[in-house]
Biopython code that builds the backbone (N, CA, C, O; Angstrom):
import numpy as np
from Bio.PDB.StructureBuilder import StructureBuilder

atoms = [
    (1, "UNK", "N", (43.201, 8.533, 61.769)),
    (1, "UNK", "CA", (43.592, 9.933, 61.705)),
    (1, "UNK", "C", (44.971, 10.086, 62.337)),
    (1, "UNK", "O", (45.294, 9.657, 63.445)),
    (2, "UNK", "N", (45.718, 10.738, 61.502)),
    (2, "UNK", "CA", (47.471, 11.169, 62.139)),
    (2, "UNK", "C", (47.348, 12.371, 63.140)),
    (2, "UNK", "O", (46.645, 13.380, 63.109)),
    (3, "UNK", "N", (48.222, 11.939, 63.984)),
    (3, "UNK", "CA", (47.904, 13.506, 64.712)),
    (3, "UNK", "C", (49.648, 13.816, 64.381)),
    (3, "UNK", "O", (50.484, 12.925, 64.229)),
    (4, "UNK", "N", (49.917, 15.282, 64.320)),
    (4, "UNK", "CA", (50.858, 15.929, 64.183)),
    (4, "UNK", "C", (50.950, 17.414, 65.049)),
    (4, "UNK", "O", (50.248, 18.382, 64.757)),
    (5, "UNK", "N", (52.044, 17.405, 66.273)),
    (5, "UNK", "CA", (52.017, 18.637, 66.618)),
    (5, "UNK", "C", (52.858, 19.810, 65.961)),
    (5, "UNK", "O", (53.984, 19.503, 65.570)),
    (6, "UNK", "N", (52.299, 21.546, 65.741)),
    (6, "UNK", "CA", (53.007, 21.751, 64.624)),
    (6, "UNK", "C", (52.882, 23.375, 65.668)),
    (6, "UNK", "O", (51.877, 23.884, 66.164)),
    (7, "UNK", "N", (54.309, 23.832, 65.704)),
    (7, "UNK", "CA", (54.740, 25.065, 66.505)),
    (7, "UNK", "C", (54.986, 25.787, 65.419)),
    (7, "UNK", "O", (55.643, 25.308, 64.494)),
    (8, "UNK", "N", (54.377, 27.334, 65.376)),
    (8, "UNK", "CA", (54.039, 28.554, 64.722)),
    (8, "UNK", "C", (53.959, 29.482, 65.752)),
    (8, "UNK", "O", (53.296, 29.452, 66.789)),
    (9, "UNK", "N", (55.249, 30.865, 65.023)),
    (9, "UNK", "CA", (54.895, 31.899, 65.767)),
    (9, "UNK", "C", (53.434, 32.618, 65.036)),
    (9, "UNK", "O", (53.113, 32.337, 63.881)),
    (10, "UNK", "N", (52.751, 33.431, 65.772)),
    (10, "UNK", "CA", (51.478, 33.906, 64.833)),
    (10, "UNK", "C", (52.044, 35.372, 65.072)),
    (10, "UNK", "O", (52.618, 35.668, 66.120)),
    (11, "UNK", "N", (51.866, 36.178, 64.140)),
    (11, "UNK", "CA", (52.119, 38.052, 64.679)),
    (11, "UNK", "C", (50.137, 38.932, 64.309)),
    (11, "UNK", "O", (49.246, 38.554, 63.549)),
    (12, "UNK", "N", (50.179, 39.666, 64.894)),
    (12, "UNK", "CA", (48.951, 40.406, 64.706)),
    (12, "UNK", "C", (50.054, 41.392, 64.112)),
    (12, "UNK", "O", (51.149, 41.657, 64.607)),
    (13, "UNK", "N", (49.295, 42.042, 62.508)),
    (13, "UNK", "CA", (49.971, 43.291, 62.571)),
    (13, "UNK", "C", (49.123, 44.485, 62.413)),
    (13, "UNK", "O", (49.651, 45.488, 61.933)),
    (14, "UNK", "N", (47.621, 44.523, 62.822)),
    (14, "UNK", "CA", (47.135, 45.486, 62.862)),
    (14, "UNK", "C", (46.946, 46.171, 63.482)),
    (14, "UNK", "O", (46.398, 45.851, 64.536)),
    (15, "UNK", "N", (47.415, 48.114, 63.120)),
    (15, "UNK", "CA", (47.913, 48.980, 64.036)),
    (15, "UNK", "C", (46.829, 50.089, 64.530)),
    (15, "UNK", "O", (47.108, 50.972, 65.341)),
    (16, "UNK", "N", (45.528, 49.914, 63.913)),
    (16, "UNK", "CA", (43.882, 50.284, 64.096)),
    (16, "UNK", "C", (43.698, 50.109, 65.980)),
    (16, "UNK", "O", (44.459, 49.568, 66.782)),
    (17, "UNK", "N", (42.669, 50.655, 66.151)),
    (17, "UNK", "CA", (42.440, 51.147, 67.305)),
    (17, "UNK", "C", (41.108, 50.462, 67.429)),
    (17, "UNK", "O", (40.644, 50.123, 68.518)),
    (18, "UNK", "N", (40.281, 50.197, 65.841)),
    (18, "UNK", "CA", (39.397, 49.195, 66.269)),
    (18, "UNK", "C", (39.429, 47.655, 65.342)),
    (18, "UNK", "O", (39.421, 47.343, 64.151)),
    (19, "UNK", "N", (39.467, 46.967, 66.626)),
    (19, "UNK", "CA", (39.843, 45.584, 66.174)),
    (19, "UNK", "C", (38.872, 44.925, 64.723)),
    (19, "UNK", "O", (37.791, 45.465, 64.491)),
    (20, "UNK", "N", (39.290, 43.907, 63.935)),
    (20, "UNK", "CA", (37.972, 43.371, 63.276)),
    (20, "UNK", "C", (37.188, 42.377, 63.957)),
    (20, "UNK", "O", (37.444, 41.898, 65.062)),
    (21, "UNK", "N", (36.268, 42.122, 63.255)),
    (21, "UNK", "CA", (35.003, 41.592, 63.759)),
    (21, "UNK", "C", (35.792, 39.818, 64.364)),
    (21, "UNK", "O", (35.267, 39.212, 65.298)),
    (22, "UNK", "N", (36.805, 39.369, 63.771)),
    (22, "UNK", "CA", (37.227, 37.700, 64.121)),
    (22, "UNK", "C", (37.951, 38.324, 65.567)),
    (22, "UNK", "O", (38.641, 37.818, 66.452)),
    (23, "UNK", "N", (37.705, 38.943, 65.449)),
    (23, "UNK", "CA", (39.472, 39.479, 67.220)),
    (23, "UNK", "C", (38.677, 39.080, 68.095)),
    (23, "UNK", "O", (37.543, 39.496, 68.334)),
    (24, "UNK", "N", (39.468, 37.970, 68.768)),
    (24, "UNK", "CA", (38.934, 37.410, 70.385)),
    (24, "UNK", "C", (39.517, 37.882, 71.422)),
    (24, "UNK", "O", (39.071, 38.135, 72.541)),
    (25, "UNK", "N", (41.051, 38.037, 70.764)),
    (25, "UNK", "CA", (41.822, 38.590, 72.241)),
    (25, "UNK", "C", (42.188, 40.084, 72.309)),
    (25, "UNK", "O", (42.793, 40.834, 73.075)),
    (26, "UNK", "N", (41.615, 40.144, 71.291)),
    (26, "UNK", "CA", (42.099, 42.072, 71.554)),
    (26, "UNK", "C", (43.034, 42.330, 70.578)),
    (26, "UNK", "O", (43.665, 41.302, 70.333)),
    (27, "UNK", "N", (43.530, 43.649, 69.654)),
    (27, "UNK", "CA", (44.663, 43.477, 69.012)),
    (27, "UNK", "C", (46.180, 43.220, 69.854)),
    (27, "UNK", "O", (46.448, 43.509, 71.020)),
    (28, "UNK", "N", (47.138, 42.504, 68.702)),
    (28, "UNK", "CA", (48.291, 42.431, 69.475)),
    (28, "UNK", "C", (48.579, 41.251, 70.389)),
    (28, "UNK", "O", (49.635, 40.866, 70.892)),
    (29, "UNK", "N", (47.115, 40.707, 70.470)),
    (29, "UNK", "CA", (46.924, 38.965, 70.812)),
    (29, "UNK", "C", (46.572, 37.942, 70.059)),
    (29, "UNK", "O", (45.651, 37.235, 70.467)),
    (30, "UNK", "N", (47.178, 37.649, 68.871)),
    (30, "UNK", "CA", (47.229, 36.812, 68.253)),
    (30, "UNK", "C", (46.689, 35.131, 68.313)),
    (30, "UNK", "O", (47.268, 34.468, 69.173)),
    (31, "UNK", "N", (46.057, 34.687, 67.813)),
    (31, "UNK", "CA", (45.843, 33.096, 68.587)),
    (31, "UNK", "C", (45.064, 32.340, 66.945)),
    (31, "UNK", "O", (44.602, 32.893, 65.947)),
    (32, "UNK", "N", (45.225, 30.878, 67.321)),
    (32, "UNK", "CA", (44.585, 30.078, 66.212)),
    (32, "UNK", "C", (43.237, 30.915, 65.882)),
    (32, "UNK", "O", (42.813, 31.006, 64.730)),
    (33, "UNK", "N", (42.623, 31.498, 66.955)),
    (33, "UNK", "CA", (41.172, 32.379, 65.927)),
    (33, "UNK", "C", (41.793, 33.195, 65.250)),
    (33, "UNK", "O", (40.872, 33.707, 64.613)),
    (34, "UNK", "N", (42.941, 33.817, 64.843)),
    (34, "UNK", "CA", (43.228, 34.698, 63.384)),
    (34, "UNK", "C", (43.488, 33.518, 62.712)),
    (34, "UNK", "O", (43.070, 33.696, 61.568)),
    (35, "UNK", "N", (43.925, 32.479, 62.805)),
    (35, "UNK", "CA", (44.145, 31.956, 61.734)),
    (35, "UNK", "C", (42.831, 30.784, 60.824)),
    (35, "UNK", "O", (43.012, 30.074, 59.835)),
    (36, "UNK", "N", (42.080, 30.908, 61.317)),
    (36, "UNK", "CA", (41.039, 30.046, 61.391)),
    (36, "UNK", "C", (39.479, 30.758, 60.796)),
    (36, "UNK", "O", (38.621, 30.218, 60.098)),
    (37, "UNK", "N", (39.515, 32.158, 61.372)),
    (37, "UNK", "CA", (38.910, 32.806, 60.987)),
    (37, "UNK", "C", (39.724, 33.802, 59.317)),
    (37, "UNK", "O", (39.117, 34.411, 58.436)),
    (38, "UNK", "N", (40.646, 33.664, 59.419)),
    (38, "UNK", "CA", (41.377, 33.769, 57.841)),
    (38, "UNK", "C", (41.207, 35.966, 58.009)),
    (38, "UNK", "O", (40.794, 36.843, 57.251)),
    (39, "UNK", "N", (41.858, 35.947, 59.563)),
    (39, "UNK", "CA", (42.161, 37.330, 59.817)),
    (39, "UNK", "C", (43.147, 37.889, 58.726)),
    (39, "UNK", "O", (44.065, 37.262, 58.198)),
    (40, "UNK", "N", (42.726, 39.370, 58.463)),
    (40, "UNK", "CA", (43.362, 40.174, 57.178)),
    (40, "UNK", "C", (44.822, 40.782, 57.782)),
    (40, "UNK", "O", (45.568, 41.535, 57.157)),
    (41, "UNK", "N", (45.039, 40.282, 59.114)),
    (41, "UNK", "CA", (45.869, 41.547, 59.617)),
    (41, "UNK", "C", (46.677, 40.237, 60.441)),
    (41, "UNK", "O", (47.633, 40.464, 61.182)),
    (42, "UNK", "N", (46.202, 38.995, 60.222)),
    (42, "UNK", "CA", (46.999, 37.747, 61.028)),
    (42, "UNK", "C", (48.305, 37.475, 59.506)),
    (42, "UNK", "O", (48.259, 37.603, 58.283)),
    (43, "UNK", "N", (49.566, 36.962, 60.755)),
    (43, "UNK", "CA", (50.910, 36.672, 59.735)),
    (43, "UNK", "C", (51.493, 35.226, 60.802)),
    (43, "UNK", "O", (51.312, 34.925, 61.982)),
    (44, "UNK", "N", (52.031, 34.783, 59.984)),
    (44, "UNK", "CA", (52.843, 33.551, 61.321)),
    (44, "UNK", "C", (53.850, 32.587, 60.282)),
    (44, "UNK", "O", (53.613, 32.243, 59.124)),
    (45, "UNK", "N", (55.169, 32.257, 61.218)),
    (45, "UNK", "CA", (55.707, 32.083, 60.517)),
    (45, "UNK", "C", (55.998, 30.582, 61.477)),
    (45, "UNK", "O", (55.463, 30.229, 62.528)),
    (46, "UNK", "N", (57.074, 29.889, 60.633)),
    (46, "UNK", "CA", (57.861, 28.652, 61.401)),
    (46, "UNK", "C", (58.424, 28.759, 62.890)),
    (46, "UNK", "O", (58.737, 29.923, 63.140)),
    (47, "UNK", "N", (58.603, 28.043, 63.755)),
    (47, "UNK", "CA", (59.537, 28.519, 64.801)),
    (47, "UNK", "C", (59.975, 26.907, 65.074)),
    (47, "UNK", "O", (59.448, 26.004, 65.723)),
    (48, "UNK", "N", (61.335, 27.007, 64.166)),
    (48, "UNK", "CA", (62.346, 25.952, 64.045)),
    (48, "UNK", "C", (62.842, 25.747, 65.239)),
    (48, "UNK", "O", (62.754, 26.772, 65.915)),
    (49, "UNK", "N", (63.477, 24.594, 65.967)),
    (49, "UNK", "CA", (64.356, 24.424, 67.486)),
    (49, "UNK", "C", (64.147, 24.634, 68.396)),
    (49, "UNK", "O", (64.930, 24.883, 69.313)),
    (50, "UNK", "N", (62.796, 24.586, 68.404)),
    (50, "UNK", "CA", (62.626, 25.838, 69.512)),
    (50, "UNK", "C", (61.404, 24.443, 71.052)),
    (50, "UNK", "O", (60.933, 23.365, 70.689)),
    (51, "UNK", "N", (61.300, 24.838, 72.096)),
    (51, "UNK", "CA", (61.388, 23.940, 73.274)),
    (51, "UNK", "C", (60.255, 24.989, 74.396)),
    (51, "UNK", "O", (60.568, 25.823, 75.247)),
    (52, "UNK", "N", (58.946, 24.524, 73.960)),
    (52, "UNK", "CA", (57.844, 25.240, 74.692)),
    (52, "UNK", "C", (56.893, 24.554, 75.487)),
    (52, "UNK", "O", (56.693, 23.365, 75.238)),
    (53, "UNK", "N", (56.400, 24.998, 76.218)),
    (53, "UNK", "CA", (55.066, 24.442, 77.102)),
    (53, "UNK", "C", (53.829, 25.628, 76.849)),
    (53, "UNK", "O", (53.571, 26.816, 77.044)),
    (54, "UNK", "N", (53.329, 24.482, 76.317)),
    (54, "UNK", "CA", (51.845, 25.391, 75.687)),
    (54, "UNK", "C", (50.374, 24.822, 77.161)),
    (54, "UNK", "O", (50.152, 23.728, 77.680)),
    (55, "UNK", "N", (49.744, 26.134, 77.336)),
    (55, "UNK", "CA", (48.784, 26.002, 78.126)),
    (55, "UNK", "C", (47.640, 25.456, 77.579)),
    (55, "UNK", "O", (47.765, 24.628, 76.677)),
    (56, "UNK", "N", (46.386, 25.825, 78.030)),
    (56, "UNK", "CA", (45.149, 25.068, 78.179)),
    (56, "UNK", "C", (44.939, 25.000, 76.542)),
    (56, "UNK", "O", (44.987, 23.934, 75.928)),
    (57, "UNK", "N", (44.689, 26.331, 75.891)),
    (57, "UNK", "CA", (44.251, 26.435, 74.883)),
    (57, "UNK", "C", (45.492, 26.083, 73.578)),
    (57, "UNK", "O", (45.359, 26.487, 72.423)),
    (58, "UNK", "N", (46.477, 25.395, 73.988)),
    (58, "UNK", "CA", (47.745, 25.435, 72.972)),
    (58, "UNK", "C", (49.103, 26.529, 72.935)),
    (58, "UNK", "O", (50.210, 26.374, 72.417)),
    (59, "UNK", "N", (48.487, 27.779, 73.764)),
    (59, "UNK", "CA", (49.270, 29.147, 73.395)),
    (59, "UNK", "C", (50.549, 28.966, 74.491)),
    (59, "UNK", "O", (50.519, 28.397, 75.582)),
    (60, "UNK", "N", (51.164, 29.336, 74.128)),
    (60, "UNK", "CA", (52.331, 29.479, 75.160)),
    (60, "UNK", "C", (51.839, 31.204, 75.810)),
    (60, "UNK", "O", (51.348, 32.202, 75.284)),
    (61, "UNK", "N", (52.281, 30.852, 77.172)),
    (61, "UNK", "CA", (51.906, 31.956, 77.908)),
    (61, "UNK", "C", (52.692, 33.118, 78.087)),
    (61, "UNK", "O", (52.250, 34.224, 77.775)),
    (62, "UNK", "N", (53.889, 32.949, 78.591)),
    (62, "UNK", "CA", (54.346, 34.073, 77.898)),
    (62, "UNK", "C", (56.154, 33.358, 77.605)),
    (62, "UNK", "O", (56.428, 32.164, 77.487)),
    (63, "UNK", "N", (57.190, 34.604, 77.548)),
    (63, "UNK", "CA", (58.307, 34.369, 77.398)),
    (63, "UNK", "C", (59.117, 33.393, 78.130)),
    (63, "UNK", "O", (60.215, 33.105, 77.654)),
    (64, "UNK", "N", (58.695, 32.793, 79.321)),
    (64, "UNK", "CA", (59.542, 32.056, 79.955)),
    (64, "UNK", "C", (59.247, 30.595, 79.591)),
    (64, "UNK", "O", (59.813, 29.685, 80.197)),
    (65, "UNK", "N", (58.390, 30.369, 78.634)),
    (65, "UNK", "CA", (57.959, 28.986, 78.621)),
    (65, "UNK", "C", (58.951, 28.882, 77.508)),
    (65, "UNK", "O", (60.070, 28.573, 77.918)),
    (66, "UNK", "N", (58.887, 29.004, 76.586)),
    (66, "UNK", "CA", (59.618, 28.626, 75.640)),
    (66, "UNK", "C", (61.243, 29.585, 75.688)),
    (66, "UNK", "O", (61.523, 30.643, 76.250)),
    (67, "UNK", "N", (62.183, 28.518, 74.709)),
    (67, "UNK", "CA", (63.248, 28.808, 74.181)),
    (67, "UNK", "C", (63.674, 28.301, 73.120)),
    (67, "UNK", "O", (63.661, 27.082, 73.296)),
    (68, "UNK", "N", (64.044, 28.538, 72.120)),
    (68, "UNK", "CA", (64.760, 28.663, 70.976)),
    (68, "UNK", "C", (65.725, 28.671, 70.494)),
    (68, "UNK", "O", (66.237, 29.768, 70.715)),
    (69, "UNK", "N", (66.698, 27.730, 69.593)),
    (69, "UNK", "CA", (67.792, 27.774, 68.913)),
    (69, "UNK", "C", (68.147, 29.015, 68.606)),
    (69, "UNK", "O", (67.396, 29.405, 67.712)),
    (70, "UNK", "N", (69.099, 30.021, 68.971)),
    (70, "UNK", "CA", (69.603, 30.919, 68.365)),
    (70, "UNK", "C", (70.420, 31.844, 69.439)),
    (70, "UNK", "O", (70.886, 31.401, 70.488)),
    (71, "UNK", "N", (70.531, 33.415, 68.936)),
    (71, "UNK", "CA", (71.090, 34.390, 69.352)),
    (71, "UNK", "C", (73.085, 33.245, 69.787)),
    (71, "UNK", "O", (73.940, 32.738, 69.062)),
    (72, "UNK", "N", (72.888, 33.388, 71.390)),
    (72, "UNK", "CA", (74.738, 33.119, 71.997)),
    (72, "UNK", "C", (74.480, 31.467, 71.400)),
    (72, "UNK", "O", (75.501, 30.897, 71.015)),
    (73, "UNK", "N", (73.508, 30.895, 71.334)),
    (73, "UNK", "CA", (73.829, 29.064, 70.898)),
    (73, "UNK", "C", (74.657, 29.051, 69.798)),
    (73, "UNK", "O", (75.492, 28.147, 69.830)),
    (74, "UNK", "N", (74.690, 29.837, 68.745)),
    (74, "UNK", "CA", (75.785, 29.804, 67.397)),
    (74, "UNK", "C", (76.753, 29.937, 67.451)),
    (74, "UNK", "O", (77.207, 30.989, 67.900)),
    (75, "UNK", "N", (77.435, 29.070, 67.077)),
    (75, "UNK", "CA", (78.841, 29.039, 67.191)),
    (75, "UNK", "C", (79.524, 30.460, 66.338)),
    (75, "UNK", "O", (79.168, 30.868, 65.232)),
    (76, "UNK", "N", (80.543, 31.011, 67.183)),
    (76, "UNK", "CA", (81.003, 32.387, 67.134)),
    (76, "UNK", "C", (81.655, 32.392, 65.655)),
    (76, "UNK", "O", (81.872, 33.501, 65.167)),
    (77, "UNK", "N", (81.947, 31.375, 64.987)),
    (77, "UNK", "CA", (82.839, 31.614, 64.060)),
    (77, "UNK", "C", (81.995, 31.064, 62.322)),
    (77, "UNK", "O", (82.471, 30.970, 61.190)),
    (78, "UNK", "N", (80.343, 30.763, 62.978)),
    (78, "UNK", "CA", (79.696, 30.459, 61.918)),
    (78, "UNK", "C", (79.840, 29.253, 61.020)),
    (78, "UNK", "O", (79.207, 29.103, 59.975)),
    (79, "UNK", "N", (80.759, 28.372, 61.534)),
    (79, "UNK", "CA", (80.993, 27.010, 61.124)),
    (79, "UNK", "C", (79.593, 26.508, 60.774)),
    (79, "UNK", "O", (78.737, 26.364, 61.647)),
    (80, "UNK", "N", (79.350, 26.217, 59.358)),
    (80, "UNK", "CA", (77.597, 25.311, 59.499)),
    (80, "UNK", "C", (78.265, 24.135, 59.796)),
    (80, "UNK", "O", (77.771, 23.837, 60.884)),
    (81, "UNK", "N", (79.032, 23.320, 59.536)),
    (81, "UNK", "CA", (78.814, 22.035, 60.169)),
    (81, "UNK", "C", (78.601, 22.395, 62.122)),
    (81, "UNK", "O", (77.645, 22.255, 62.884)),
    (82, "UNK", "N", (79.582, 22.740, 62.251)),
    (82, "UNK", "CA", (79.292, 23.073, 63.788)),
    (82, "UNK", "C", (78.114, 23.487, 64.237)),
    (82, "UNK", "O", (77.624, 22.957, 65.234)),
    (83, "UNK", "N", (77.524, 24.430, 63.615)),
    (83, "UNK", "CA", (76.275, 24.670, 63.491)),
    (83, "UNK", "C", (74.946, 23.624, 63.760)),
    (83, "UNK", "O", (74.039, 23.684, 64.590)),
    (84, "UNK", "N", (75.261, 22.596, 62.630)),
    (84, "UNK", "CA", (74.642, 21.651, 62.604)),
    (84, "UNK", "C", (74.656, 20.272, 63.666)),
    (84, "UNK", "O", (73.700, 19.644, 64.119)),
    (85, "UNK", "N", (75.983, 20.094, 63.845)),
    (85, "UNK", "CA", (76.244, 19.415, 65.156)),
    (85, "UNK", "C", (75.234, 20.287, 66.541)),
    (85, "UNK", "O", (74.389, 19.802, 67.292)),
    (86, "UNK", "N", (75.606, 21.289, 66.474)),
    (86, "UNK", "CA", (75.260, 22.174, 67.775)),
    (86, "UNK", "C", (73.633, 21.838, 67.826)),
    (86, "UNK", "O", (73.066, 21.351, 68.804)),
    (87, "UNK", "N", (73.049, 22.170, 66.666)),
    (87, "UNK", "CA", (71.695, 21.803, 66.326)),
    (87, "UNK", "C", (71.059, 20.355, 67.070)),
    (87, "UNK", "O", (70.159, 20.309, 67.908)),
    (88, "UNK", "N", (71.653, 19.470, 66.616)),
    (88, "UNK", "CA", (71.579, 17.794, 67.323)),
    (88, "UNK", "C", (71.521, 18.046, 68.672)),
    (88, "UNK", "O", (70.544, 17.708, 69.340)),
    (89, "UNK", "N", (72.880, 18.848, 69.330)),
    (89, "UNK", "CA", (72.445, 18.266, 70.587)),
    (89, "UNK", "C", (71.576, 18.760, 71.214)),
    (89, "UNK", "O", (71.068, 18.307, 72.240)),
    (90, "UNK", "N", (71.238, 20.044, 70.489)),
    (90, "UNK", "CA", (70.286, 20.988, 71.391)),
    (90, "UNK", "C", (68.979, 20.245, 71.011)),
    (90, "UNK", "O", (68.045, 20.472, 71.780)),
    (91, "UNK", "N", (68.766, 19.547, 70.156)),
    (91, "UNK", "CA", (67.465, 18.535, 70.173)),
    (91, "UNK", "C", (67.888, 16.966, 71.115)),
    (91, "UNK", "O", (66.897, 16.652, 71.773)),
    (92, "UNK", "N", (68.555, 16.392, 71.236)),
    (92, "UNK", "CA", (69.344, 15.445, 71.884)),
    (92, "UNK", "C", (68.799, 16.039, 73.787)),
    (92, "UNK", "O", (68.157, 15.381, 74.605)),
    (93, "UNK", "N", (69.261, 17.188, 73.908)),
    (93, "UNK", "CA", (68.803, 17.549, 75.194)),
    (93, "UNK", "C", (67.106, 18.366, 75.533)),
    (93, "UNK", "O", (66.382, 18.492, 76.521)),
    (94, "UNK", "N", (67.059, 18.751, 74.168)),
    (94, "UNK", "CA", (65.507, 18.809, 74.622)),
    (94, "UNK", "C", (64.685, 17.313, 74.578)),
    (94, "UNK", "O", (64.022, 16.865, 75.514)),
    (95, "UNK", "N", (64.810, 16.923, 73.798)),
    (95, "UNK", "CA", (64.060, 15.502, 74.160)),
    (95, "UNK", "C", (64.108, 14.650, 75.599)),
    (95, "UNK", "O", (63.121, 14.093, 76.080)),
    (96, "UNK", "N", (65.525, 14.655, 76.231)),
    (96, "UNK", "CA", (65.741, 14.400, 77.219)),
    (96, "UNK", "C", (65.151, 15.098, 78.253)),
    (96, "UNK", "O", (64.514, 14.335, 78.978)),
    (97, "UNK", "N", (65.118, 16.154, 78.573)),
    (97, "UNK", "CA", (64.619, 17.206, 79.191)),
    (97, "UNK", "C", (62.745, 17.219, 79.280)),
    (97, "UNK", "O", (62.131, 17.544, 80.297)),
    (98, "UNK", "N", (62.271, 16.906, 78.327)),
    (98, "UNK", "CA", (60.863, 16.791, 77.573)),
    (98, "UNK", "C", (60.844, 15.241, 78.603)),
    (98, "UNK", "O", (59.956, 15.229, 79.454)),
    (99, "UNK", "N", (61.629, 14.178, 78.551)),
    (99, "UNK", "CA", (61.470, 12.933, 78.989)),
    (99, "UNK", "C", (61.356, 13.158, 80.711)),
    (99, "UNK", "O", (60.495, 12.775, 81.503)),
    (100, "UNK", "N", (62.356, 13.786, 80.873)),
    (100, "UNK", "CA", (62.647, 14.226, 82.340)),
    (100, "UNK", "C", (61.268, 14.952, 83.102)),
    (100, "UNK", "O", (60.982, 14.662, 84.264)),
    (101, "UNK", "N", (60.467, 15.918, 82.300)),
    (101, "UNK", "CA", (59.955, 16.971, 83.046)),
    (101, "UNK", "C", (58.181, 15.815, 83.273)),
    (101, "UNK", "O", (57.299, 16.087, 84.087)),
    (102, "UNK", "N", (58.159, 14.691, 82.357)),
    (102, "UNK", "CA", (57.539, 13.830, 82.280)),
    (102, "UNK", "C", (57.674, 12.671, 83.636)),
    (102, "UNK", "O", (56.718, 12.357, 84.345)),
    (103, "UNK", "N", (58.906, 12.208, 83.772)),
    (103, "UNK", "CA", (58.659, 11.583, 84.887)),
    (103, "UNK", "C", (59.106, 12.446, 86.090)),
    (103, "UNK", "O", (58.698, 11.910, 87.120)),
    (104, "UNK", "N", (59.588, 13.244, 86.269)),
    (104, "UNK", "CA", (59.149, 13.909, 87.270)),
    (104, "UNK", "C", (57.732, 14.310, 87.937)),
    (104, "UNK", "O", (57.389, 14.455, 89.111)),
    (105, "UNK", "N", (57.105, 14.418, 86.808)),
    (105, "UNK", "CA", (55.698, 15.264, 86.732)),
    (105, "UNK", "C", (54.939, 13.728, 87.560)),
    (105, "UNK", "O", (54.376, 13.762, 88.654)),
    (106, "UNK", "N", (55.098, 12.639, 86.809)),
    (106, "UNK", "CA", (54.488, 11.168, 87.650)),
    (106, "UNK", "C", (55.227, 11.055, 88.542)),
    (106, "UNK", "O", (54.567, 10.166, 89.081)),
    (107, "UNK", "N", (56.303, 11.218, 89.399)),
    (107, "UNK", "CA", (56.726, 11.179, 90.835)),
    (107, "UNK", "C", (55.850, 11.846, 91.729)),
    (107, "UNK", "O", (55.276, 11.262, 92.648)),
    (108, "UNK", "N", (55.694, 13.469, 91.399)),
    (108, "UNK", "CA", (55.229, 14.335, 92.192)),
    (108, "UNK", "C", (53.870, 14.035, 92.414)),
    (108, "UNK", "O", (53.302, 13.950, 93.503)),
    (109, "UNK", "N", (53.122, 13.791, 90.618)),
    (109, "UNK", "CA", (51.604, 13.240, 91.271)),
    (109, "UNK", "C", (51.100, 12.480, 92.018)),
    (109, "UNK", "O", (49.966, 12.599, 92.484)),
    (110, "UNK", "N", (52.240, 11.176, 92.334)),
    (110, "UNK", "CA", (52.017, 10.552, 93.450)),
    (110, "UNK", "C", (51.865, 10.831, 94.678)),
    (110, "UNK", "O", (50.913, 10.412, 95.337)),
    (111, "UNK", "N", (52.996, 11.744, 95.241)),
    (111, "UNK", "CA", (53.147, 12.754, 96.149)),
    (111, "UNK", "C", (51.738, 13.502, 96.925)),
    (111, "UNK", "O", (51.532, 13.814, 98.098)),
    (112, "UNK", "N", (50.991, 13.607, 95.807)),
    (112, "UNK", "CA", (49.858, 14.765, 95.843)),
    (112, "UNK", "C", (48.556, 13.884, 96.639)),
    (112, "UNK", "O", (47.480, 14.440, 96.860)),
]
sb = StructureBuilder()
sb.init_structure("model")
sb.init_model(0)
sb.init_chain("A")
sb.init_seg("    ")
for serial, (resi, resn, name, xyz) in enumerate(atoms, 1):
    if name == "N":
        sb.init_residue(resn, " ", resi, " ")
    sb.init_atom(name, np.array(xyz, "f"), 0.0, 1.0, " ", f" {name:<3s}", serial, name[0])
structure = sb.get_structure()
């Protein structure tokens, strides 16, 4: 069996006051049970570049865990090659970073 990890934003868009019968977290909390249970009101899309720490259950917890390719990272003048360069390194340093937060993490457990 392949394993593959695969990052999706999910959106709830139902604006009802009473949830449907699959809702675990309440509306507006989105999670693999809309998608699994094949929720009428679950949407989710790609989330390309992007550099998260997902908790117990997979979910990222809130805004500070993750970050994302975009908004000031684009180059001001819209160059796609630049673009695309810019792209590399910002994977170039998340991987590194991903490597880093790894052996750090086995220093400290020693520590403990």
């Amino acid at each position: 069996m392949k394993l593959r990890h695969v990052l999706i934003e999910v959106y709830c868009e139902n604006n009802t006051s009473q949830p449907p019968l699959c809702c675990k977290d309440g509306i507006g909390n989105p999670g693999y049970h809309c998608l699994s249970e094949n929720c009428p009101n679950v949407s989710y899309t790609y989330a390309p570049h992007e550099l998260a720490y997902a908790g117990e259950f997979g979910v990222v917890p809130d805004s500070k865990a993750w970050i994302g390719f975009g908004g000031d990272m684009f180059p001001v003048d819209k160059d796609e090659n630049k673009e695309a360069e810019l792209k590399e390194l910002w994977e170039r340093i998340c991987r590194q970073k991903i490597q880093e937060a790894y052996e750090e993490y086995m220093k400290q457990m020693k520590e403990i």
